[in-house]
Structure formats: C-alpha cells, structure tokens
C-alpha positions in Angstrom: 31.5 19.2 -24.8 31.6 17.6 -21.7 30.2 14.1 -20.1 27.4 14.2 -17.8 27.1 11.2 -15.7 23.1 9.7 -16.1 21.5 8.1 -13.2 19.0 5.9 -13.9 16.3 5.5 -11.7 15.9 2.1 -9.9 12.6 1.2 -8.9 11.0 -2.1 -6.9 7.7 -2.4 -6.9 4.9 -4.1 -5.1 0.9 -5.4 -5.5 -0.4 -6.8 -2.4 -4.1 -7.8 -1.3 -5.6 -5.8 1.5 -8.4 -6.9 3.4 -10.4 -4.8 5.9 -12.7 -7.7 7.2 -12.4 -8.8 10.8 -13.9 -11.1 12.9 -16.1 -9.6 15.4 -17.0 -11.2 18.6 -20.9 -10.2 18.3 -23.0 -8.7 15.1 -22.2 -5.4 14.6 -24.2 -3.3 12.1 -22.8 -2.7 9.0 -21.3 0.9 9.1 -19.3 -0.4 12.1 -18.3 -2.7 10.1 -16.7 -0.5 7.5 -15.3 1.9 10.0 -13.2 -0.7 11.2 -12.4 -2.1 7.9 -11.2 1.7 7.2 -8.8 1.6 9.9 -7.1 -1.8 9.1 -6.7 -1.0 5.3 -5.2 2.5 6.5 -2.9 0.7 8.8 -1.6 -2.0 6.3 -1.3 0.7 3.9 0.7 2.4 7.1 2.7 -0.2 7.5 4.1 -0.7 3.5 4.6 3.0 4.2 6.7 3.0 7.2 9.1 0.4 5.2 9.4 3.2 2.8 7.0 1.9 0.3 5.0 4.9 -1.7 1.3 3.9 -2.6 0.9 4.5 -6.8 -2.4 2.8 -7.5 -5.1 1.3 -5.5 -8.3 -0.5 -7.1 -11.5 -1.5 -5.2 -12.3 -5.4 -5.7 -15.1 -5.4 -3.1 -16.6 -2.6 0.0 -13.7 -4.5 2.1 -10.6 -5.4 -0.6 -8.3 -3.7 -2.9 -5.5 -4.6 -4.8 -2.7 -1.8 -3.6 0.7 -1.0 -5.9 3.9 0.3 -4.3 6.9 1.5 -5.2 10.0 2.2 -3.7 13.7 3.2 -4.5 15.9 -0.2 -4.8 18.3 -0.6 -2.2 21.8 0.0 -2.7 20.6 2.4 -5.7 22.6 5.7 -6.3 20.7 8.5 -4.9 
C-alpha cells in the first residue's frame, strides 16, 4: 500500500453589491437606462474577473442590483 499525498482545496470567497445605476446628465428613457446599467454590472463583474475571481452565484435584488458571489483559489495555495 502506498501513501498518496491529498491536496485540499483552498478556496476564498467573495459577496459584493453591484449597482448598474448612473447618474445621467439629462432624462433618458428607460431602456437606455438599463442598457447602460448592463454595461457597468458586466464591467464590475469584469473587473472581479480580471483579479482572478470566478462568478458562482448572482441574485437580482432590483432591475439595477445584485448581490454577486466569487470565488477564487487562496493565494500561496498548492496547485
């Protein structure tokens, strides 16, 4: 019989509050209003992304908000 070494896997993980409203200059219709609240929540979810985050759940709280969780591989973890 021999010994097998186990790795465990180490994980970090993350809930954050993203918000797509912005502050327009002049009234804009609603439907631009959600197209630009698209692409902020797609670029904060980009940015969690970029720092090796990977999404796992995501819940609506309102047309504009969700409550995002991320997880990602600790740091200095065996690979």
């Amino acid at each position: 019989m021999t010994a097998r070494k186990t790795r465990i896997q180490q994980w970090e993980y993350l809930t954050v509050y993203l918000s797509g409203e912005l502050d327009f200059p002049e009234v804009v219709d609603h439907q631009e209003v959600m197209n630009w609240a698209g692409k902020s929540i797609t670029q904060q979810i980009n940015e969690h992304a970029a720092l090796g985050w990977e999404l796992i759940d995501l819940r609506w709280l309102s047309d504009l908000d969700m409550m995002v969780t991320f997880k990602r591989r600790k740091r200095g973890a065996e690979e």
